[in-house]
GULUM-770507 format. One record per atom (N, C-alpha, C): x, y, z; residue number from 1; atom name. Coordinates in nm, 2 decimals. Example, Ala and Ser with C-alpha at 12.3 -4.5 7.8 and 13.67 -1.06 7.14 Angstrom:
2
{{1.32 -0.57 0.78} 1 N} {{1.23 -0.45 0.78} 1 CA} {{1.32 -0.33 0.78} 1 C} {{1.28 -0.22 0.71} 2 N} {{1.37 -0.11 0.71} 2 CA} {{1.29 0.00 0.79} 2 C} 
This chain:
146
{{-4.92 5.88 9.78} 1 N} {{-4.87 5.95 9.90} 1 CA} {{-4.98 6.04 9.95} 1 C} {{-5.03 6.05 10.10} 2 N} {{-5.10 6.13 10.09} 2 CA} {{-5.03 6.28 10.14} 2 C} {{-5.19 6.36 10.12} 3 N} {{-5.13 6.50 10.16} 3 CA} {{-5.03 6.53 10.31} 3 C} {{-5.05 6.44 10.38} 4 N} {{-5.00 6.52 10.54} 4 CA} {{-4.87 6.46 10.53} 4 C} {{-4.89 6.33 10.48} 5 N} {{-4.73 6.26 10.48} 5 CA} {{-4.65 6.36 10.37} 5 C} {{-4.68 6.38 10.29} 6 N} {{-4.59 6.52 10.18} 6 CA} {{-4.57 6.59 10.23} 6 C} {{-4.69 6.67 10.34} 7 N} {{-4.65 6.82 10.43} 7 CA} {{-4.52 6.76 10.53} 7 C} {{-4.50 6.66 10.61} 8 N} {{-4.42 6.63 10.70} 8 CA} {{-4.30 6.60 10.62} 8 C} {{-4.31 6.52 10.58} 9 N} {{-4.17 6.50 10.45} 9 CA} {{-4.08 6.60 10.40} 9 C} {{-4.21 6.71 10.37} 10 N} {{-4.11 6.85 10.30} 10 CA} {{-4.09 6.92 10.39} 10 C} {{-4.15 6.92 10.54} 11 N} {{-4.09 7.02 10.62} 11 CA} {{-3.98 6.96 10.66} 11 C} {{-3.93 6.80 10.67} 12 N} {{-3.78 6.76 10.70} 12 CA} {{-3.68 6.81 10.60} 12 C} {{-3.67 6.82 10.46} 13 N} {{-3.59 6.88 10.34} 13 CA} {{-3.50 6.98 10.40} 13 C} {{-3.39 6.96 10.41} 14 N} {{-3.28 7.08 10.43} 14 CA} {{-3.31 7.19 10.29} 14 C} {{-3.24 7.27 10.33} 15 N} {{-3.26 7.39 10.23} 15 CA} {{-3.25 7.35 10.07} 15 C} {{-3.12 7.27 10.05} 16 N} {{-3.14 7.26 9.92} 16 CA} {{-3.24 7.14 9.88} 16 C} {{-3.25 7.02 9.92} 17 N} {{-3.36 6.96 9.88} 17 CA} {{-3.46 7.02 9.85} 17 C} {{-3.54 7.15 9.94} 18 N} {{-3.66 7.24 9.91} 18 CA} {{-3.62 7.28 9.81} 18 C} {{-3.54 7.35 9.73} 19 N} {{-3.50 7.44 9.69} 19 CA} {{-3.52 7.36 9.56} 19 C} {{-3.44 7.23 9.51} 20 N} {{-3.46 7.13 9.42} 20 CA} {{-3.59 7.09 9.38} 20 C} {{-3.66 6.97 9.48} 21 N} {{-3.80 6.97 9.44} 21 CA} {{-3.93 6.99 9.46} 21 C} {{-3.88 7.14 9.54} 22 N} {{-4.04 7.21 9.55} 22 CA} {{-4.03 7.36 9.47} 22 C} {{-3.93 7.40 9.44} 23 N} {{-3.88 7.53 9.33} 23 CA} {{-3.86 7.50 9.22} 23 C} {{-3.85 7.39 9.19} 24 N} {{-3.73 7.34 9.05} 24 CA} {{-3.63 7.38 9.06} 24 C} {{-3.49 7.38 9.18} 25 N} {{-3.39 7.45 9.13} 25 CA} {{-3.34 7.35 9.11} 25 C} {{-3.11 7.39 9.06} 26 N} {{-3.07 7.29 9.04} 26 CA} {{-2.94 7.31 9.10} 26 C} {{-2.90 7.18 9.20} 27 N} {{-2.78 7.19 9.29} 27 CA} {{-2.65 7.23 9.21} 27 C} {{-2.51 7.24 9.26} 28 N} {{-2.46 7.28 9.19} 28 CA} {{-2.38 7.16 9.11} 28 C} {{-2.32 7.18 8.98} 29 N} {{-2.27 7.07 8.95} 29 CA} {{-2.14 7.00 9.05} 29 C} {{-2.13 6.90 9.02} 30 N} {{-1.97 6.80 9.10} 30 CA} {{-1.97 6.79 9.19} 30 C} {{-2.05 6.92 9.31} 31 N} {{-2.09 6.97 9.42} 31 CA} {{-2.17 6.88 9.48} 31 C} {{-2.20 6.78 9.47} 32 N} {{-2.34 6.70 9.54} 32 CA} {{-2.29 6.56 9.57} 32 C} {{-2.39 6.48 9.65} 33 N} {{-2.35 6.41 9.71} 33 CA} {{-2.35 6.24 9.59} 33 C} {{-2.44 6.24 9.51} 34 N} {{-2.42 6.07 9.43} 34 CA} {{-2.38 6.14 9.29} 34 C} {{-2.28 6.25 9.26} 35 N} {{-2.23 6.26 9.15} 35 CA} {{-2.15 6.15 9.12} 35 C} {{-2.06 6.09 9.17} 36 N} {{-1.99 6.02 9.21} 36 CA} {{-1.95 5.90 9.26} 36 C} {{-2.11 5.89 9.31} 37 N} {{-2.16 5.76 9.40} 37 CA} {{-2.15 5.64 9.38} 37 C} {{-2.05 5.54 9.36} 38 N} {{-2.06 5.43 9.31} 38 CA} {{-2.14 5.28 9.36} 38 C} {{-2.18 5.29 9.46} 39 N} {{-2.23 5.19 9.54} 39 CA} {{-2.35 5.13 9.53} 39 C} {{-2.38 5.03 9.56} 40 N} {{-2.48 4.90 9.45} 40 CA} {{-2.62 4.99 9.54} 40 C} {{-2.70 5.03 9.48} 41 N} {{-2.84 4.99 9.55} 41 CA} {{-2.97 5.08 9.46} 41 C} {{-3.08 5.12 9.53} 42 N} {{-3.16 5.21 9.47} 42 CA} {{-3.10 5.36 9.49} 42 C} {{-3.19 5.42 9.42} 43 N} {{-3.23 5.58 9.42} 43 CA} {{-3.37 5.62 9.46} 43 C} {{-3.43 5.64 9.57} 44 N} {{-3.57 5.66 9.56} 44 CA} {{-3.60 5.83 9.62} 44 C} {{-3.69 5.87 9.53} 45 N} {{-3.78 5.97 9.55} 45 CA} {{-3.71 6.05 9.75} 45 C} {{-3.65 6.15 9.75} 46 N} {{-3.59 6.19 9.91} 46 CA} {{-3.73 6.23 9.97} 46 C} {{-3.86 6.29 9.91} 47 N} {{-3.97 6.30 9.94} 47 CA} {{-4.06 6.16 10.01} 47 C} {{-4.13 6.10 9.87} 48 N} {{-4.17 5.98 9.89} 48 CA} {{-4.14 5.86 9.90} 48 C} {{-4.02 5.85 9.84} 49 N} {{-3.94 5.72 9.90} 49 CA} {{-3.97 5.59 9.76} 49 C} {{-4.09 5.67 9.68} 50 N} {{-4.09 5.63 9.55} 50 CA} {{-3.98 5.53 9.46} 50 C} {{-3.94 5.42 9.42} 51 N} {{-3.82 5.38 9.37} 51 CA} {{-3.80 5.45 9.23} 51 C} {{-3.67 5.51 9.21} 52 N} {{-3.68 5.55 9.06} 52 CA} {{-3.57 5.55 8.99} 52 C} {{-3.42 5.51 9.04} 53 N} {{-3.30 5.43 9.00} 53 CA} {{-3.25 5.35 9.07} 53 C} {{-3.20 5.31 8.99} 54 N} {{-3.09 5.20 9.05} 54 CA} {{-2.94 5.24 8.99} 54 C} {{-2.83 5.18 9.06} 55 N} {{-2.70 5.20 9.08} 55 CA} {{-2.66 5.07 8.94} 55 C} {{-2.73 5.04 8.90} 56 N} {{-2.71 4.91 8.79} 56 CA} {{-2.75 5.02 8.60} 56 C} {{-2.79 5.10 8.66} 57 N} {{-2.80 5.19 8.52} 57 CA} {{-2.77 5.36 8.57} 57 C} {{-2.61 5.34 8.63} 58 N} {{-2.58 5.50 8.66} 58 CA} {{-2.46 5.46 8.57} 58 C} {{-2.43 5.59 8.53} 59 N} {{-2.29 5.58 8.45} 59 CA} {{-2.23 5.76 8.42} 59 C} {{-2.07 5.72 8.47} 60 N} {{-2.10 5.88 8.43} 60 CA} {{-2.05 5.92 8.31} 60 C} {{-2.14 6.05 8.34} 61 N} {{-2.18 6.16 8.18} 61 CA} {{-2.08 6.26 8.19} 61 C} {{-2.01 6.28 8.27} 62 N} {{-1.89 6.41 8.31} 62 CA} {{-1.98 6.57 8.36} 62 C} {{-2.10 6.55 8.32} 63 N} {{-2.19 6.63 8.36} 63 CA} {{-2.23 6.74 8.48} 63 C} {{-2.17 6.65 8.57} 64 N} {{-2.15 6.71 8.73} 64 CA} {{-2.25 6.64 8.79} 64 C} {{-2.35 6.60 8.75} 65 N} {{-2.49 6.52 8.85} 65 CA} {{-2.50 6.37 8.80} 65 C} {{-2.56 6.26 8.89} 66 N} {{-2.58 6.16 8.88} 66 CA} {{-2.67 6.16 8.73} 66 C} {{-2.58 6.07 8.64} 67 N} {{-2.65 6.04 8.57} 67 CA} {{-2.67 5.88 8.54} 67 C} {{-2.82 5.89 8.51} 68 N} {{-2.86 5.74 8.46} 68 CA} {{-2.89 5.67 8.30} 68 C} {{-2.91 5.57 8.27} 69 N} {{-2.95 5.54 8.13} 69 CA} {{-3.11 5.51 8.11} 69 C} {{-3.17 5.49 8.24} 70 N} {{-3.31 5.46 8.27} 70 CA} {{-3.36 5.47 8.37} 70 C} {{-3.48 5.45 8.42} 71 N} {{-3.56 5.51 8.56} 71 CA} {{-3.58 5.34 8.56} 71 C} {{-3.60 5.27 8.70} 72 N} {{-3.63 5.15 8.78} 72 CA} {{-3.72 5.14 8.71} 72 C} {{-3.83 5.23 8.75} 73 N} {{-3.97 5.19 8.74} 73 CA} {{-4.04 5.33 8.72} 73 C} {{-4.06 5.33 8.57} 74 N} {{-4.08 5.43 8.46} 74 CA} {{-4.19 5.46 8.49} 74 C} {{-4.29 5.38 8.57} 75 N} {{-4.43 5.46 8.59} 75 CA} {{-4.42 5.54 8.68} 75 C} {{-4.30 5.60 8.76} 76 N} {{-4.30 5.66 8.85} 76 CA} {{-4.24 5.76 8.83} 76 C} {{-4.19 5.80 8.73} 77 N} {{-4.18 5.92 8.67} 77 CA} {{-4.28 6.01 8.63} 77 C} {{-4.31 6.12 8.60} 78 N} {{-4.34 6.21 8.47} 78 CA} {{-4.26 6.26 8.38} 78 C} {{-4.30 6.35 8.27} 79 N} {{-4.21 6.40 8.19} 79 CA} {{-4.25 6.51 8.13} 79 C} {{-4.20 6.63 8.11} 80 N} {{-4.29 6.75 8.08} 80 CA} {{-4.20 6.84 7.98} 80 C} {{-4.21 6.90 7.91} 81 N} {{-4.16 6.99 7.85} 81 CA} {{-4.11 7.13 7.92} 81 C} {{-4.01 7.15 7.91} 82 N} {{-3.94 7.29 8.03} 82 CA} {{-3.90 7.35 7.92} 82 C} {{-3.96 7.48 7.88} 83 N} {{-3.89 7.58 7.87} 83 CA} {{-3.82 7.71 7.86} 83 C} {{-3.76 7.67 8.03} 84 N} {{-3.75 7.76 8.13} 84 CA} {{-3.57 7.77 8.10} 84 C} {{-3.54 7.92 8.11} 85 N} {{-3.40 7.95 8.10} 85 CA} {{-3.37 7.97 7.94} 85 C} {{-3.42 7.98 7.81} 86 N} {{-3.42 7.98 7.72} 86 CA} {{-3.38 7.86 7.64} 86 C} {{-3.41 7.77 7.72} 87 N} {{-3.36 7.62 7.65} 87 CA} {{-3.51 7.54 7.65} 87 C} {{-3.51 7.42 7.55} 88 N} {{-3.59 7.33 7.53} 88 CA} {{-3.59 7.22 7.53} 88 C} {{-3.57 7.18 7.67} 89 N} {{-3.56 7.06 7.77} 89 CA} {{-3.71 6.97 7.83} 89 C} {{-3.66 6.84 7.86} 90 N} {{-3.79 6.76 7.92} 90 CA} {{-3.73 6.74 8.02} 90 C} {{-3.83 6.76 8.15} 91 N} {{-3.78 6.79 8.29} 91 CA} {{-3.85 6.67 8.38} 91 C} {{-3.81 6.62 8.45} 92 N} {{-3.84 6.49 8.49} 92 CA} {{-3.88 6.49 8.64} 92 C} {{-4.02 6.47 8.67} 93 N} {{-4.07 6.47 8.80} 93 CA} {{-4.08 6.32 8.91} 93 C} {{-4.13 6.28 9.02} 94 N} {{-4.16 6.20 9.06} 94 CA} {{-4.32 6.19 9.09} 94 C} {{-4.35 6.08 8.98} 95 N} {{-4.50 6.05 9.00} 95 CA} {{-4.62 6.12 9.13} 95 C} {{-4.58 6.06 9.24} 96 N} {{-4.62 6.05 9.38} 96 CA} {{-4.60 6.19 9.47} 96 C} {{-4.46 6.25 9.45} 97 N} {{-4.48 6.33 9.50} 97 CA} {{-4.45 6.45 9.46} 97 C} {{-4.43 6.45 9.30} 98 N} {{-4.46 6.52 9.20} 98 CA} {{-4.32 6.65 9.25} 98 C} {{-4.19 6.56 9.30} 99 N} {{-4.06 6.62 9.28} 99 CA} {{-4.01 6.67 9.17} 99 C} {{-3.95 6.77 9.17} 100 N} {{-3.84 6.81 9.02} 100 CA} {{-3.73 6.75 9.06} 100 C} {{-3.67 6.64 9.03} 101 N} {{-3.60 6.56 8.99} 101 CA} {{-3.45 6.57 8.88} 101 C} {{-3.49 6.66 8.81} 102 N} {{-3.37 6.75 8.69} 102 CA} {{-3.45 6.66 8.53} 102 C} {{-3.36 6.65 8.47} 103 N} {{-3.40 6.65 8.27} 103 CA} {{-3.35 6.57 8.26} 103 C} {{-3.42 6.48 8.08} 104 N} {{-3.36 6.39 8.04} 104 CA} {{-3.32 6.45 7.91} 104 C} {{-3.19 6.35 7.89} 105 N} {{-3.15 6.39 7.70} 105 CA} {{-3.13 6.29 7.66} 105 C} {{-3.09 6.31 7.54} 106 N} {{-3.09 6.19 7.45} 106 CA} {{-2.96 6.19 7.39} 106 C} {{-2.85 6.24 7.44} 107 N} {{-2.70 6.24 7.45} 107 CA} {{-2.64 6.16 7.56} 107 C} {{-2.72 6.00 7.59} 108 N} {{-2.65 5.94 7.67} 108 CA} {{-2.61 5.81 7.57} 108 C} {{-2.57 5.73 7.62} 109 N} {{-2.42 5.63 7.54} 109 CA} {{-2.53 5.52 7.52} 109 C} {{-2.53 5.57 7.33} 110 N} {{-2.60 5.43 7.25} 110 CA} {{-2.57 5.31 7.31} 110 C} {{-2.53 5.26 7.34} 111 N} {{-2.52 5.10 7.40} 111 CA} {{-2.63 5.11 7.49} 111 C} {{-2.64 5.20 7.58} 112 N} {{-2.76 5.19 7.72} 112 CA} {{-2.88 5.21 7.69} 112 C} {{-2.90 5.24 7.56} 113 N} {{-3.02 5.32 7.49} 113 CA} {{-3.06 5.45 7.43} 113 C} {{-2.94 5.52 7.52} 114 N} {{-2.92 5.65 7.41} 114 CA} {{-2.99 5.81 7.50} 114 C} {{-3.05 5.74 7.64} 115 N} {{-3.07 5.85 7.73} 115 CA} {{-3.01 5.87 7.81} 115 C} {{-2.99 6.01 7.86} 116 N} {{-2.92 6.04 7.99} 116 CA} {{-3.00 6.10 8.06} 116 C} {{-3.13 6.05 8.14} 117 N} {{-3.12 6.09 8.30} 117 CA} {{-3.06 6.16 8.39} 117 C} {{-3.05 6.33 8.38} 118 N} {{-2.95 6.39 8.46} 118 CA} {{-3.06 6.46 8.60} 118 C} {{-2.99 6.39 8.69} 119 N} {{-3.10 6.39 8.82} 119 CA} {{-3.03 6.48 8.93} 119 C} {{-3.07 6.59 9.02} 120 N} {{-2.98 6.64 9.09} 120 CA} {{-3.01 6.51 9.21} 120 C} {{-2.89 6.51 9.31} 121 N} {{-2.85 6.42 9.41} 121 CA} {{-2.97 6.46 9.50} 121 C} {{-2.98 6.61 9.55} 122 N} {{-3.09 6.66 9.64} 122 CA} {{-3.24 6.63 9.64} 122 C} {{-3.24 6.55 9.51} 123 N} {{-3.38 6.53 9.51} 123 CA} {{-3.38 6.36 9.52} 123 C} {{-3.29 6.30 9.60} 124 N} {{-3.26 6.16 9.59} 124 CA} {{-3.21 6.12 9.74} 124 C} {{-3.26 6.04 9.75} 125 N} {{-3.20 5.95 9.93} 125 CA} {{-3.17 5.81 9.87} 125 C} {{-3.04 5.74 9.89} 126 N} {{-2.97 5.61 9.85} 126 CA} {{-3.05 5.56 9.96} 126 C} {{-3.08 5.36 9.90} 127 N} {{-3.07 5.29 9.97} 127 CA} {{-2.96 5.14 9.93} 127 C} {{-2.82 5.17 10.02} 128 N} {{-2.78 5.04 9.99} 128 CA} {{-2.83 4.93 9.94} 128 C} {{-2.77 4.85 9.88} 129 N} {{-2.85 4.68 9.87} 129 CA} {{-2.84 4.63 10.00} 129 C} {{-2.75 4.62 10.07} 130 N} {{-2.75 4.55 10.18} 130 CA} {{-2.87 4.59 10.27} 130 C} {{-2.91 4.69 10.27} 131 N} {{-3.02 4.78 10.34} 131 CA} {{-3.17 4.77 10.27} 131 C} {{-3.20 4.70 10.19} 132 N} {{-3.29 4.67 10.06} 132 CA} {{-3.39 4.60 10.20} 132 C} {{-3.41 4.53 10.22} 133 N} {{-3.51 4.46 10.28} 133 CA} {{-3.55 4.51 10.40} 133 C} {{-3.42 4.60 10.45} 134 N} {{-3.50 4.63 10.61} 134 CA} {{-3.56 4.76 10.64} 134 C} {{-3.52 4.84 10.47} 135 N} {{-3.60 4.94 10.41} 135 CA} {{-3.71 4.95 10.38} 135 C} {{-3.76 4.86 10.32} 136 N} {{-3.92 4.83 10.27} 136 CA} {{-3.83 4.78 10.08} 136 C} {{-3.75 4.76 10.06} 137 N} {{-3.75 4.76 9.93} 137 CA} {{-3.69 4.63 9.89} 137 C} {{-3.74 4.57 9.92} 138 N} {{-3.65 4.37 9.95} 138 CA} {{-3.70 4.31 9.81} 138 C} {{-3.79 4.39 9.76} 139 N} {{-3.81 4.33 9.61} 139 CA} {{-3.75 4.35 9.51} 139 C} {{-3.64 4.44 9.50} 140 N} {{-3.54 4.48 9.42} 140 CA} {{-3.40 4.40 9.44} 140 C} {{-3.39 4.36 9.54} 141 N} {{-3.28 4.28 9.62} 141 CA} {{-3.22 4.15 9.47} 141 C} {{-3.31 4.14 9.46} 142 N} {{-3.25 4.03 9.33} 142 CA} {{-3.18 4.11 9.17} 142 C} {{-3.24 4.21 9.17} 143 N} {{-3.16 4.27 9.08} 143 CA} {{-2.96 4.29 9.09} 143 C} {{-2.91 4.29 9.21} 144 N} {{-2.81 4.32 9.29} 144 CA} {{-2.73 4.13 9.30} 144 C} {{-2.84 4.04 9.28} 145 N} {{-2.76 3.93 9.32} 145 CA} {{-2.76 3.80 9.15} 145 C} {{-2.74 3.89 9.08} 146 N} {{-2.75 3.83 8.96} 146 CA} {{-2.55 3.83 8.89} 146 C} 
């Protein structure tokens, strides 16, 4: 992503999106919009547009924020060590446009692999499946039709 398309992108961000992944904050729990979200498609980057879940590995954690068992496409993450707030957490960015995204743990349900992915919503824009192709993201589309 380059620089000017980041500057334009983040000057669209409503308040709390800025607030999520250009501060690191974190929205409030239950409070947000895909805590809850059940509907088939991607998760991509609200910044870059980055792909980085899918609705095929969300499950909930009772947590308050969308949680996942895995990232789409793991190279599009980072992962860092946070130990901010007196805790010692790994805090999960987006590759591209280097979003705070929220933490992962490893108190998610052994059958999925054993991570939980806790992502705030604000730092995420859905794209339905049915919207997959006229999005730019038509190469995911077969994940959804299996």
């Amino acid at each position: 992503m380059n620089h000017d398309n980041k500057v334009k992108r983040i000057a669209q961000l409503t308040p709390v999106q800025y607030y999520v992944t250009q501060k690191n904050g974190t929205e409030p729990p239950f409070d947000n919009e895909f805590n809850s979200h059940k509907q088939a498609g991607l998760y991509v980057d609200i910044v870059s547009g980055e792909p980085l879940f899918s609705s095929l590995d969300k499950f909930d954690s009772g947590c308050g924020w969308p949680s996942f068992s895995q990232p789409l496409e793991p190279q599009n993450i980072t992962q860092k060590a946070d130990l901010s707030h007196g805790m010692n957490r790994i805090e999960v960015r987006s590759l591209s446009a280097n979003s705070h995204l929220g933490h992962v743990f490893n108190d998610g349900p052994k059958a999925l692999g054993g991570l939980r992915y806790c992502i705030n919503s604000a730092a995420l824009r859905f794209i339905a499946k049915e919207d997959l192709v006229e999005q730019g993201y038509g190469e995911y589309l077969a994940l959804f039709e299996a």
